[in-house]
C-alpha positions as CSV (number, residue, x, y, z in Angstrom):
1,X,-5.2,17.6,-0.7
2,X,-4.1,20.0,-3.5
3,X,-6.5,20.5,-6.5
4,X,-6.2,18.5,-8.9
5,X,-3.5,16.2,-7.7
6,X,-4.2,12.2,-8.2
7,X,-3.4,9.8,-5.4
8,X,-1.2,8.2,-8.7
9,X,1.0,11.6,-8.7
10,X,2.2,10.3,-5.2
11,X,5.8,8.9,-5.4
12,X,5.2,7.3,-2.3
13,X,2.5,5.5,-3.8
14,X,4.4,4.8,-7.0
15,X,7.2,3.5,-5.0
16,X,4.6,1.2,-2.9
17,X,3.0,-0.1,-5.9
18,X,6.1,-1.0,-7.3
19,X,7.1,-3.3,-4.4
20,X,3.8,-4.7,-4.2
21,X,4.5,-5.5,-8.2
22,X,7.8,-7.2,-7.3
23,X,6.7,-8.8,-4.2
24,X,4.2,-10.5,-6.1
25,X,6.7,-11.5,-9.0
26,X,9.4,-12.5,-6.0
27,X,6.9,-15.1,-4.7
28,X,5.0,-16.3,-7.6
29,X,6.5,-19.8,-7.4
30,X,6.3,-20.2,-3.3
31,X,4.6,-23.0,-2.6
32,X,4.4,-22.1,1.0
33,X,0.6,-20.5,0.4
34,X,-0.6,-18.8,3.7
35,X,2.8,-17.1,3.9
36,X,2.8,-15.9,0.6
37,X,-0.8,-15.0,1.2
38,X,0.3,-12.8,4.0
39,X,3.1,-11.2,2.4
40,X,1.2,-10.2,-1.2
41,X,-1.6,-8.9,1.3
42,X,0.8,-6.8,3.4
43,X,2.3,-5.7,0.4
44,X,-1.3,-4.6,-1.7
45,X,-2.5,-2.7,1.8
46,X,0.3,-0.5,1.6
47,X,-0.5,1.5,-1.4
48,X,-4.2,0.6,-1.1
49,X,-4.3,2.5,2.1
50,X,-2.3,5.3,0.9
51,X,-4.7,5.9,-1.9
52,X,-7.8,5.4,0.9
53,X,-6.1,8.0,2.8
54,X,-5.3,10.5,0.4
55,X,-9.0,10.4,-1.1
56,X,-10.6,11.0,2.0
57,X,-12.1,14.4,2.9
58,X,-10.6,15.3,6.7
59,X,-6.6,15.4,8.1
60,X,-7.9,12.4,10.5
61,X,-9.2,10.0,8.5
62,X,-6.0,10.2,6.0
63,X,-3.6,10.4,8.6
64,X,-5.5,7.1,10.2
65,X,-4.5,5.0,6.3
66,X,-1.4,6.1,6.5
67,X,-0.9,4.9,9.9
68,X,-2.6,1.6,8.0
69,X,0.0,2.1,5.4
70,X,2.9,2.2,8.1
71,X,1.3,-0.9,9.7
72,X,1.4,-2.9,7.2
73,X,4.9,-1.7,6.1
74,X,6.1,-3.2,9.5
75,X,4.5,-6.1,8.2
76,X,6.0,-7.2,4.8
């Protein structure tokens, strides 16, 4: 990716991370525990995989974590 440039300059993954932030806040008091399990996890893997993906050294293998990062968009 460009020189210099931080997986943390993305606002893609400043958006995801924010949502993960208030997904985890939203459900804090579920009781329901494999569902919120699910749903905080869904919501962590999206900007976890977009920060995999852009750190990785070939087109492929970040376009594959995105495709995680779509997945698990579908998800939450």
């Amino acid at each position: 990716m460009g020189a210099g440039m931080r997986f943390e300059d993305l606002l893609v993954w400043k958006r995801s991370a924010r949502l993960c932030s208030e997904v985890y806040r939203s459900f804090s008091q579920s009781r329901d525990f494999g569902f919120k399990d699910q749903i905080t996890r869904s919501a962590l893997s999206i900007a976890s995989n977009i920060a995999e993906g852009y750190e990785r050294d070939s087109d492929r293998d970040r376009l594959k974590f995105l495709s995680y990062a779509k997945g698990s968009c579908a998800e939450l």
